[in-house]
PLY file of the C-alpha trace (Angstrom):
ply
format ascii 1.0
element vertex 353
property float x
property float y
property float z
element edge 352
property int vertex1
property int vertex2
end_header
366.00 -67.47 16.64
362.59 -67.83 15.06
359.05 -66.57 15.67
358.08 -69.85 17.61
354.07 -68.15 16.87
354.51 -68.92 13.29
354.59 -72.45 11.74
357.21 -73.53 9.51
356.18 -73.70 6.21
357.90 -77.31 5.52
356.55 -78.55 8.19
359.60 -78.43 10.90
359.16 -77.64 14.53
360.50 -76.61 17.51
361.34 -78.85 20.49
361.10 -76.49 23.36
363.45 -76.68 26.39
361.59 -73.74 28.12
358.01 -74.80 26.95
358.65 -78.42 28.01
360.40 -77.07 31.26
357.29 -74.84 32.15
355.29 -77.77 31.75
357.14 -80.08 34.02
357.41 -77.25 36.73
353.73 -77.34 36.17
353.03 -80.86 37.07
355.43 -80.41 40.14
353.50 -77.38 41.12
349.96 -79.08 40.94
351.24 -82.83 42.79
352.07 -80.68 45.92
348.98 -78.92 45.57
347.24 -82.63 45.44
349.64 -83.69 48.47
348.35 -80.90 49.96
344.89 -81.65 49.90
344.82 -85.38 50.33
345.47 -84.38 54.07
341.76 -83.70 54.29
340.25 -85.86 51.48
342.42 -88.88 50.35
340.71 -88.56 46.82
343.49 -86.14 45.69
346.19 -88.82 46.44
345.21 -90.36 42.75
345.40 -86.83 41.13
349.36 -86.62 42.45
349.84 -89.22 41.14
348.72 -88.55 37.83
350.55 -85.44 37.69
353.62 -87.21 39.39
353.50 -89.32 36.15
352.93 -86.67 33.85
356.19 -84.85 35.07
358.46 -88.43 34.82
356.78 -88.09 31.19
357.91 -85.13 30.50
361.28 -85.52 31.96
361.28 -88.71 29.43
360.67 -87.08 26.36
363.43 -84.47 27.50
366.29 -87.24 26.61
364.20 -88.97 24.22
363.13 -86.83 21.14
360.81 -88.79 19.36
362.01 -92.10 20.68
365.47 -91.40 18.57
367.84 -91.12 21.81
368.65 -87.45 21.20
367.58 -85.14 24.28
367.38 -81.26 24.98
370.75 -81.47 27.32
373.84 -80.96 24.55
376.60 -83.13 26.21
379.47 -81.22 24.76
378.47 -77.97 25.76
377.02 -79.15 29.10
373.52 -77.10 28.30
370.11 -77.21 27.34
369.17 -76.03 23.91
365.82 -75.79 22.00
365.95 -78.18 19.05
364.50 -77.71 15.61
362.98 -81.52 14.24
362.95 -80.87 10.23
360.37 -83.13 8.30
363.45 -84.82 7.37
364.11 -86.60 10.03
367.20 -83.99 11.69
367.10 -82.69 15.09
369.13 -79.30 15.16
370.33 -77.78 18.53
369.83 -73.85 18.52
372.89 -73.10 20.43
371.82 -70.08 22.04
372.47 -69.18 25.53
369.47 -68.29 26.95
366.88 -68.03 29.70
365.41 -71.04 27.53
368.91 -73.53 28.86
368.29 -72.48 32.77
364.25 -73.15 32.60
364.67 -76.82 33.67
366.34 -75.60 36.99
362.48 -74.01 38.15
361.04 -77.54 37.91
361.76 -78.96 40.90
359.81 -80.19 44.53
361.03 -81.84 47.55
358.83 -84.11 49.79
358.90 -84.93 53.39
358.64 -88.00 54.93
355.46 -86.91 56.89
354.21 -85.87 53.72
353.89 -89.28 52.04
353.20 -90.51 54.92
350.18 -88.87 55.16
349.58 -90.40 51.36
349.95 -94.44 51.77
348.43 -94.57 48.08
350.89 -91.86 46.26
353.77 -93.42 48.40
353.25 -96.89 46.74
353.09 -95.41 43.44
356.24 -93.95 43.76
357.88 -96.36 45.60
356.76 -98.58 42.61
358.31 -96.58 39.78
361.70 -96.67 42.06
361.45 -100.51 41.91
360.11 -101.23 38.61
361.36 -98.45 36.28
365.22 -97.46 36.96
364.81 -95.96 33.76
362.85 -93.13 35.48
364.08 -93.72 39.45
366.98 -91.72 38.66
364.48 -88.46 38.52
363.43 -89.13 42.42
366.18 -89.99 44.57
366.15 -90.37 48.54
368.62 -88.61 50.50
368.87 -89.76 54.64
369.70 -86.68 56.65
369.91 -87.08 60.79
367.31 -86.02 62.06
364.55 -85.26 59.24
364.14 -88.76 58.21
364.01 -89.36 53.99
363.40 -86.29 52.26
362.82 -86.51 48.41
363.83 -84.85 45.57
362.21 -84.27 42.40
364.01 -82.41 39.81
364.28 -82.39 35.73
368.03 -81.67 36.54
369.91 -82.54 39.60
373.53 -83.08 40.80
376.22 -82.83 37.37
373.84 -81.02 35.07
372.17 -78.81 37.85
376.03 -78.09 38.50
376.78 -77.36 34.45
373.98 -74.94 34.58
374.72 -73.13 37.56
378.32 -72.40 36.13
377.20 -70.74 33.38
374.36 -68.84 35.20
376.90 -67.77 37.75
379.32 -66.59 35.39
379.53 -62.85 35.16
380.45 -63.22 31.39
377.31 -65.19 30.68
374.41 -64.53 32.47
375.53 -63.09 36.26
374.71 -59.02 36.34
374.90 -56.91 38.84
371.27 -57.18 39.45
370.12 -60.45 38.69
370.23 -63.03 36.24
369.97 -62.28 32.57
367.77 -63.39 30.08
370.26 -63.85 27.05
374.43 -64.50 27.65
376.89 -61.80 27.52
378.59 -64.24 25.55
376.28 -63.26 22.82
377.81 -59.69 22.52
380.87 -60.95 21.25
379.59 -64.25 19.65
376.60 -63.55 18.19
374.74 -66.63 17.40
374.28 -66.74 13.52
371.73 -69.84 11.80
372.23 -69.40 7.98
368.19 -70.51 6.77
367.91 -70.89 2.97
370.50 -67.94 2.67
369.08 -66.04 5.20
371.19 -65.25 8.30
369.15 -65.26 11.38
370.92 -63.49 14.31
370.67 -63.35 17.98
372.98 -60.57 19.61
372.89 -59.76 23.50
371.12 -56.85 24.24
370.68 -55.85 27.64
368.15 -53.20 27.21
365.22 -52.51 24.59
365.50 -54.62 21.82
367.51 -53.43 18.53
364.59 -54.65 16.13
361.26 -55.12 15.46
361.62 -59.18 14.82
358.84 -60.43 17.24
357.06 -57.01 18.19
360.04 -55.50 19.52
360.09 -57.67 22.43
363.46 -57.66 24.06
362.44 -59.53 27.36
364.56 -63.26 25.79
367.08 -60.45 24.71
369.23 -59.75 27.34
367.99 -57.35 30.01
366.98 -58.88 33.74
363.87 -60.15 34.14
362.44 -60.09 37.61
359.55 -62.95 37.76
361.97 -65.66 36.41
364.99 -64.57 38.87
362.61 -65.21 41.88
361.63 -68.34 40.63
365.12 -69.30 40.28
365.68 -68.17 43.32
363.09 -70.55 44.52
364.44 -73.11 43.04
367.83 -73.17 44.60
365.89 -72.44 47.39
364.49 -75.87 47.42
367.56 -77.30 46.23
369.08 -76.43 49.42
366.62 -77.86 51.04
367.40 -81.59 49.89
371.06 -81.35 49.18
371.99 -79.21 52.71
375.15 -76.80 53.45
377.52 -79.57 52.73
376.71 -79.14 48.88
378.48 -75.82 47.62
379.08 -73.99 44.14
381.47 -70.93 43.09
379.84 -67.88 43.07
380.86 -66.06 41.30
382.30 -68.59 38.40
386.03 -68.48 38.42
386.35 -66.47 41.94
387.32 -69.43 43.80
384.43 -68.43 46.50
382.31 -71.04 46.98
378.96 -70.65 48.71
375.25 -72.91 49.38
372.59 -72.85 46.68
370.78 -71.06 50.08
373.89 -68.49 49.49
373.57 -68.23 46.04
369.70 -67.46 46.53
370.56 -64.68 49.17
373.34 -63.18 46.52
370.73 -63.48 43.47
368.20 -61.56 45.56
370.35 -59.36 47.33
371.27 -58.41 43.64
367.53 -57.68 42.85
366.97 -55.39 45.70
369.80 -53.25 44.59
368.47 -52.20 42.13
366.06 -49.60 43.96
368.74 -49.26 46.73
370.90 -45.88 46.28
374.01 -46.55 45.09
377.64 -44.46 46.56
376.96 -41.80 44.40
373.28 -41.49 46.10
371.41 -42.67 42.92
368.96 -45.70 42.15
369.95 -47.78 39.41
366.07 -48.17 38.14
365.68 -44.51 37.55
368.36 -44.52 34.84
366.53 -44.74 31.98
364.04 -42.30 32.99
364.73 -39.55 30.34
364.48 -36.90 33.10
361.08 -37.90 34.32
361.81 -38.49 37.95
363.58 -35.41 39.53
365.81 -36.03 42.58
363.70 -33.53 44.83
360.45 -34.02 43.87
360.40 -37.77 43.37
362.53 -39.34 46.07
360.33 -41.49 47.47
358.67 -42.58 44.35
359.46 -46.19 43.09
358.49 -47.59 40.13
358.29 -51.31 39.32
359.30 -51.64 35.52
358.77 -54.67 33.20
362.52 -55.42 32.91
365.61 -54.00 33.73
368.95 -53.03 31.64
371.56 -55.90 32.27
374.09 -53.78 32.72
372.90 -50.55 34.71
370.15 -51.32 36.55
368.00 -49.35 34.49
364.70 -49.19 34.70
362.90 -50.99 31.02
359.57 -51.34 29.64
356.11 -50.68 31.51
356.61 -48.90 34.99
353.72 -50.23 36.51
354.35 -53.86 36.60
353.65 -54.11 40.24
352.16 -57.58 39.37
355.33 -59.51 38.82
358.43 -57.02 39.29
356.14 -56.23 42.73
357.84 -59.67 43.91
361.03 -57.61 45.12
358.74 -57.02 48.63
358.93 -60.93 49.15
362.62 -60.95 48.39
362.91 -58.17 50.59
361.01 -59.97 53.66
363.21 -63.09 52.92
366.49 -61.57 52.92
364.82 -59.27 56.36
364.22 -62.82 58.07
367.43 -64.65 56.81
369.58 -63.02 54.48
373.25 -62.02 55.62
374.86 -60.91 52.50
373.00 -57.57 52.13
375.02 -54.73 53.10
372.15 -52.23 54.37
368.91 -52.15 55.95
366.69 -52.68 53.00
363.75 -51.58 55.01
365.30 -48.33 55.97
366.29 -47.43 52.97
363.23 -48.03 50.81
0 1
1 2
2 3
3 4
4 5
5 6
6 7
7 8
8 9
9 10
10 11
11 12
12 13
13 14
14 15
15 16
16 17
17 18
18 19
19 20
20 21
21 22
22 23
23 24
24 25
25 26
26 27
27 28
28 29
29 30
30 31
31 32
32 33
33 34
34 35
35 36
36 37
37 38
38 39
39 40
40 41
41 42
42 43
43 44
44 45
45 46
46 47
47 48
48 49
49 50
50 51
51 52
52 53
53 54
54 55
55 56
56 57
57 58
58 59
59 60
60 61
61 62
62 63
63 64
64 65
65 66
66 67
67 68
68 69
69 70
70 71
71 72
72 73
73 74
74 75
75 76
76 77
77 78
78 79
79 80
80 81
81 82
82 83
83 84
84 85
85 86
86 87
87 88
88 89
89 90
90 91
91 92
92 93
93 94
94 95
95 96
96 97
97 98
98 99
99 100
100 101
101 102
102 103
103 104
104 105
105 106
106 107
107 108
108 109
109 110
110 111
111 112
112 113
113 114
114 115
115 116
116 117
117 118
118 119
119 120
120 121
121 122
122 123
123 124
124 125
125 126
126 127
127 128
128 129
129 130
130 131
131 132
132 133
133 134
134 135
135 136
136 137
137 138
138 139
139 140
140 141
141 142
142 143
143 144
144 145
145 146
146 147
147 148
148 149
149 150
150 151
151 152
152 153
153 154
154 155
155 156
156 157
157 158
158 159
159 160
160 161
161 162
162 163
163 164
164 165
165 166
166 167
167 168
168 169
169 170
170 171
171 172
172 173
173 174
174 175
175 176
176 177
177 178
178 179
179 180
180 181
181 182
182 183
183 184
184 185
185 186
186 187
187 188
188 189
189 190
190 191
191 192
192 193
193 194
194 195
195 196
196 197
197 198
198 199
199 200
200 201
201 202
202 203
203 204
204 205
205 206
206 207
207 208
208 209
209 210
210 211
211 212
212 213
213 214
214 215
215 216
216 217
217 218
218 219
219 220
220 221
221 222
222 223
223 224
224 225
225 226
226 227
227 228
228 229
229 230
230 231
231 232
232 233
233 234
234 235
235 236
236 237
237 238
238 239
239 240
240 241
241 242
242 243
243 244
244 245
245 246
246 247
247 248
248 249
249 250
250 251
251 252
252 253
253 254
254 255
255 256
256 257
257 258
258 259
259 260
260 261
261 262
262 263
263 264
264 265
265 266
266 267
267 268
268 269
269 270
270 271
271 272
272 273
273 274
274 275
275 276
276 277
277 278
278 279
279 280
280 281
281 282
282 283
283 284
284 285
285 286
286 287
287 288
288 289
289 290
290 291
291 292
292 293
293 294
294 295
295 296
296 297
297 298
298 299
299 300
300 301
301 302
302 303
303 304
304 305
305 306
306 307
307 308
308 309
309 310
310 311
311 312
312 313
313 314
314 315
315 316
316 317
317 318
318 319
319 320
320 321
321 322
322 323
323 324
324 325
325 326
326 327
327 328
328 329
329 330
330 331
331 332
332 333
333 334
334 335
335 336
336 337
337 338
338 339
339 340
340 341
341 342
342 343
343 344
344 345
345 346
346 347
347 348
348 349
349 350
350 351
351 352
């Protein structure tokens, strides 16, 4: 909705649900690293911890705006929203349905048993907060599986929101394409979302290709089209869901088709849905190539691939720079995956690329 690069001139501000989101993903990431290392030099248990605390911080201030109650997750709606705190004292949901609402899905870790073990002074931390905050316990919970022991879970969203979300994401008239997940709802295309600001409209419209203004450089990654480096680490995510919740936890996929499939499922489907996109369709074509003016020919380029910034939500087509071999290059790991354990794919990947 705004230019979050550019300070409000009254002084208002934006409370981020992505921005926070990233950050709490980012503790997560950097405690496993610190696990990680305290296997060989116990020093590192403190720095997990302090990140561990940084990321129940975090997931505070995400229900807790300025100590006012009010929190990121919209209740009605069942979504997360970015806020905007006037100097007045009014926090403002931007009710946009966006890449910025699913962000809190990517942070997220589990922990084995063996793991803590293997950290006797991060494992009484924890086990402390469980005891003597329940206002934050609810963000690590223990789950007894036969056979693996007590796996943890730590998660900005988990169980009934993590649920909310994935309906939405799932949903082929929100954010489902063919190809992936997309960065702005197709709700949008019908119901654009309209903020009236001192009798100025500001509008967001879906737009699954290049962007329809100039508003922020032309950027039209937020604007609709799939974006490849934050479908895998969704993917991920659900990955690592799975993990702690198991096959007996199941979502429909896609919303309102009455199939119902594991958040491992859902991660095969999401990436089988990436791949496709350089895959040859029934009419012998690759969706990427479509918005190609002519460049590639069907002779002399055949084998050529090229790894675009973003793709068109609806066709597959190929958006933005072609050489972005440094995150849209992340289709070989999807590829490997879904070679080791996917089932969903309906060709050889490796044959046909």
């Amino acid at each position: 909705v705004f230019d979050r690069n550019v300070q409000f001139a009254d002084g208002s501000h934006l409370e981020q649900s992505d921005g926070t989101s990233w950050m709490g993903m980012f503790s997560l990431n950097l405690m496993r690293i610190a696990l990680e290392l305290a296997r060989e030099n116990p020093v590192y248990e403190n720095i997990a911890t302090k990140f561990f605390e940084h990321f129940l911080a975090i997931a505070a201030a995400m229900n807790n705006l300025g100590g006012k109650g009010i929190g990121l997750w919209d209740e009605e709606e069942e979504f997360y929203y970015d806020v905007l705190h006037t100097p007045g004292g009014r926090y403002l949901p931007l009710r946009v349905h966006s890449l910025v609402g699913l962000m809190p899905l990517l942070a997220v870790e589990t922990i084995e048993p063996e793991l803590l073990d293997a950290a006797p002074g991060f494992k009484e931390r924890l086990e402390w907060y469980l005891t003597n905050r329940p206002d934050l316990a609810s963000l690590v919970s223990r789950w007894q599986v036969p056979g693996t022991g007590a796996r943890r879970l730590v998660a900005l969203t988990r169980g009934h929101r993590m649920k909310c979300l994935l309906r939405r994401m799932l949903d082929p008239e929100e954010f489902l394409s063919p190809y992936g997940v997309r960065s702005l709802s197709k709700y949008h295309k019908d119901h654009p979302y309209v903020l009236t600001v001192r009798g100025e409209n500001k509008v967001v419209n879906y737009e699954p290709a290049e962007s329809q203004t100039g508003i922020f450089g032309g950027n039209s990654n937020w604007r609709g089209p799939v974006w490849l480096p934050i479908n895998y680490l969704l993917i991920e995510s659900l990955q690592k869901f799975h993990y702690y919740y198991g096959d007996d936890f199941k979502v429909e996929c896609p919303t309102g088709s009455g199939q119902f499939m594991t958040l491992m499922q859902i991660a095969n489907e999401l990436s089988n849905r990436m791949i496709r996109l350089w895959l040859r369709d029934d009419e012998g074509k690759r969706p990427f190539a479509g918005a190609s003016g002519g460049v590639l020919d069907n002779l002399r380029d055949e084998q050529r691939y090229w790894f675009h910034e973003y793709f068109h939500a609806d066709t597959g087509a190929g958006l933005g720079a072609p050489h972005q071999t440094g995150w849209t290059g992340l289709v070989a790991k999807l590829i490997l995956q879904q070679g080791d354990f996917g089932t969903i794919i309906k060709r050889d990947p490796f044959s046909d690329l």
